[in-house]
N, C-alpha and C positions, 0 to 999 in steps of 0.2 A: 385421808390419812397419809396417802405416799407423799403426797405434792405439800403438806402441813410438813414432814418430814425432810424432804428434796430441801424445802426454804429453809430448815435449821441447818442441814449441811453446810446448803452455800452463805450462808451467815456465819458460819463458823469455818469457812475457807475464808470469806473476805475480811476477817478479825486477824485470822493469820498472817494473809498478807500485811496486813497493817501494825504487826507487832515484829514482823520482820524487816519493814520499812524502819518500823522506829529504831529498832538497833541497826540497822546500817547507819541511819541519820545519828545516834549516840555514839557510832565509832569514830567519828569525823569531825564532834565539835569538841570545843577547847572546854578546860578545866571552869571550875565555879559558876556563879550564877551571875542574876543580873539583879540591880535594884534603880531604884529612882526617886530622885527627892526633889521637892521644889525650892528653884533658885532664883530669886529678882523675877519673880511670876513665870519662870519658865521652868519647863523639866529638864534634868541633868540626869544621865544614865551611865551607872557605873557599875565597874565590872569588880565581882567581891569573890576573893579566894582566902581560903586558907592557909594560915601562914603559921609557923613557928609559934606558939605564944597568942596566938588568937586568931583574927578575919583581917584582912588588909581589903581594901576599896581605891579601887582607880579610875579616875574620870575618863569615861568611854563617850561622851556624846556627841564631838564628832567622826566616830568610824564606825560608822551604818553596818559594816559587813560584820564587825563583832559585834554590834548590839542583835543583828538579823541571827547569826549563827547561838548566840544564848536562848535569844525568844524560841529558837527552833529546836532545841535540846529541850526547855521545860516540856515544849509541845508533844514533842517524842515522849515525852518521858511519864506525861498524862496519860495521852496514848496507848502506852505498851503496858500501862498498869488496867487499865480499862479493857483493853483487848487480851490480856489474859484471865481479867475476871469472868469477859462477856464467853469467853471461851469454856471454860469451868462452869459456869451456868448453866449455855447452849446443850454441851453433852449432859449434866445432870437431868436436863429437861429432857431431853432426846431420849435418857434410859429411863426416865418415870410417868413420859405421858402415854393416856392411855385411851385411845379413838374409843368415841361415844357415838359419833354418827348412825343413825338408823343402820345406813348399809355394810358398816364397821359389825357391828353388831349382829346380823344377818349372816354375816359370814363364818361369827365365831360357833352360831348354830347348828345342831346336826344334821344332818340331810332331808331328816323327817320333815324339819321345820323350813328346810330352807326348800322343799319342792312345796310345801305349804304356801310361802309366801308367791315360789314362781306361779302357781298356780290359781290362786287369787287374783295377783298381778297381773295374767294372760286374759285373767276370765273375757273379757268383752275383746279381746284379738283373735280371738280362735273360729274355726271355721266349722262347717258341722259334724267332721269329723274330730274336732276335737283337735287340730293341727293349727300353728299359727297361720294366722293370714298374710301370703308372702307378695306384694305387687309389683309384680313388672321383675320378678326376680331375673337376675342374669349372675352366673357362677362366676363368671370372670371378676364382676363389683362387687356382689354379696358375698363376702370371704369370712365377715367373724361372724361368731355366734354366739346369743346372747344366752341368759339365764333362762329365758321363756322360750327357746327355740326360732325367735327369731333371726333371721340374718342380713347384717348389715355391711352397709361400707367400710366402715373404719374404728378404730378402738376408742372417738370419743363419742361415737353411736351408740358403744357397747356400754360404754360410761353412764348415758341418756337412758338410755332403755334400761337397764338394769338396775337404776335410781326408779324409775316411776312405775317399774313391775314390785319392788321392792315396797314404795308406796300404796300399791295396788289404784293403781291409774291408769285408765283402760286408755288402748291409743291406739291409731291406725297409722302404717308407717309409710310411706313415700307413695301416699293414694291417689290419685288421679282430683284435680283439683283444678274444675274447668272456669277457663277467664270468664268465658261467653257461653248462652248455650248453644251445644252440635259443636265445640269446639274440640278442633282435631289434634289439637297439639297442649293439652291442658298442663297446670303446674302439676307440681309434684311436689307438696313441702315434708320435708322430711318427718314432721309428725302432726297429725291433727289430733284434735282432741272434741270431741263432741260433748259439752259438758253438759252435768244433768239440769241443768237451769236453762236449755237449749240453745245456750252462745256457740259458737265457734271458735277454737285457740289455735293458729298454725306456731310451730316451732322452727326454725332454719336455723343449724349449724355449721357454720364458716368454716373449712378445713383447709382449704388452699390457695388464700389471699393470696400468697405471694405468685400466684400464675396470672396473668391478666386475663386469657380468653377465662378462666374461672371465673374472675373479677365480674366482669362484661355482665355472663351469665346468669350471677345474683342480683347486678346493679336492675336486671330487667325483670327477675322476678320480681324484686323489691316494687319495682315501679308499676307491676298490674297488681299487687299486694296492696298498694295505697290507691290505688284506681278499684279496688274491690272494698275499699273500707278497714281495711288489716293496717293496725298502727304500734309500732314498735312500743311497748311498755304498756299496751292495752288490749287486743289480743292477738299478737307478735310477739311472738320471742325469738330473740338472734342474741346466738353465743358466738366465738372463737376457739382457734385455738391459737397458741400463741407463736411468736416466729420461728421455733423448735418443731412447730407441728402438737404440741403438746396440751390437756386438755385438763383443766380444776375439775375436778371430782367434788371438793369443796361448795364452790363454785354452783356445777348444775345442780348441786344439793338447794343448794338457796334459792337457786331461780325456781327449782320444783315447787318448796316450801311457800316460797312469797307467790306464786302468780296461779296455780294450779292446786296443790294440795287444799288449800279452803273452801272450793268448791263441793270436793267430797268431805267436810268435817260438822255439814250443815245438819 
């Protein structure tokens, strides 16, 4: 919903700029239009104003800079009528549409329903007391907290996690995930998924491309992930966020939907 929203904003800033481009470009060029007729097989481009008593026409076809300077006033002038409809539109839409998404939906529900759902959604997280299962927690990295009482690294964890509790999709979160066995230093992928057809699904969310020791880090997980049999688009899933840091909600809706959700709809 925000990020479907966020994109109408900035579509409806970058119409602006470009209706405000076109009147600057409409301040600066000369009066009348342009037309063109053929002359002894070739084109003649004239320049046609209004005059006293009707249209007067002046052969313009050798001075490039006023045939350039008309072509670019129509241009403008398409332009700034398009980028004020697109505008009118955008907000129309922006005040009548109305988020359907599962977890849009979830949220407009009372608390009844919506501990209902976290509750569901936790069932196979939970430890015997009844508490999520938290691995390798450290307070310093686990700072948000989800709907299920899980806590995670970052807000597009919270994103992830609260799409597949919302689903009701049981998941283990940063579990110990050994290359070899007795291995001392096992992965860690941010979620597995033990499906009921006895596959294995690892999940990895990219949050800090733009570091390189991060970089490094994934490029080697990645690499005992395909030395283990784990293949992106098969049962691998790697998201992003984007160069803002920022994460489609949209987005992991669909990757839940297409790669994970049918497993439970059997």
């Amino acid at each position: 919903m925000e990020d479907f929203l966020e994109f109408i904003d900035a579509e409806i800033f970058l119409q602006r700029i470009l209706a405000k481009k076109s009147k600057q470009t409409l301040k600066r060029c000369p009066e009348g239009s342009l037309c063109s007729k053929q002359r002894k097989g070739k084109t003649a481009f004239y320049h046609q104003k209004r005059v006293e008593g009707g249209v007067r026409q002046s052969n313009i076809s050798n001075q490039k800079d006023l045939i350039k300077a008309l072509l670019d006033k129509r241009v403008s002038e398409v332009t700034l009528t398009a980028a004020e409809k697109n505008i009118r539109a955008l907000q129309k839409l922006k005040e009548q549409y109305q988020p359907n998404a599962f977890t849009d939906i979830i949220g407009q529900l009372s608390k009844s329903y919506r501990d209902a759902v976290a509750a569901l959604g936790s069932a196979q997280t939970l430890d015997e007391e009844g508490k999520p299962i938290q691995y390798h927690f450290d307070p310093e990295k686990h700072i948000h907290e989800t709907n299920c009482g899980q806590m995670v690294r970052s807000k597009s964890e919270v994103i992830i996690t609260n799409t597949l509790t919302g689903y009701g999709i049981p998941f283990s979160y940063e579990k110990d995930f050994p290359r070899y066995e007795g291995d001392e230093w096992p992965l860690q992928p941010d979620f597995t998924f033990d499906l009921p057809n006895g596959e294995v699904k690892l999940w990895e969310h990219l949050g800090m491309l733009t570091k390189e020791k991060y970089c490094k880090h994934n490029a080697d997980k990645l690499y005992w992930y395909q030395k283990l049999g784990f293949h992106i688009g098969r049962n691998l899933i790697i998201t992003q966020d984007d160069a803002k840091g920022n994460c489609s909600s949209p987005y992991i809706d669909k990757m839940i939907r297409e790669h994970l959700l049918p497993y439970y709809r059997r």
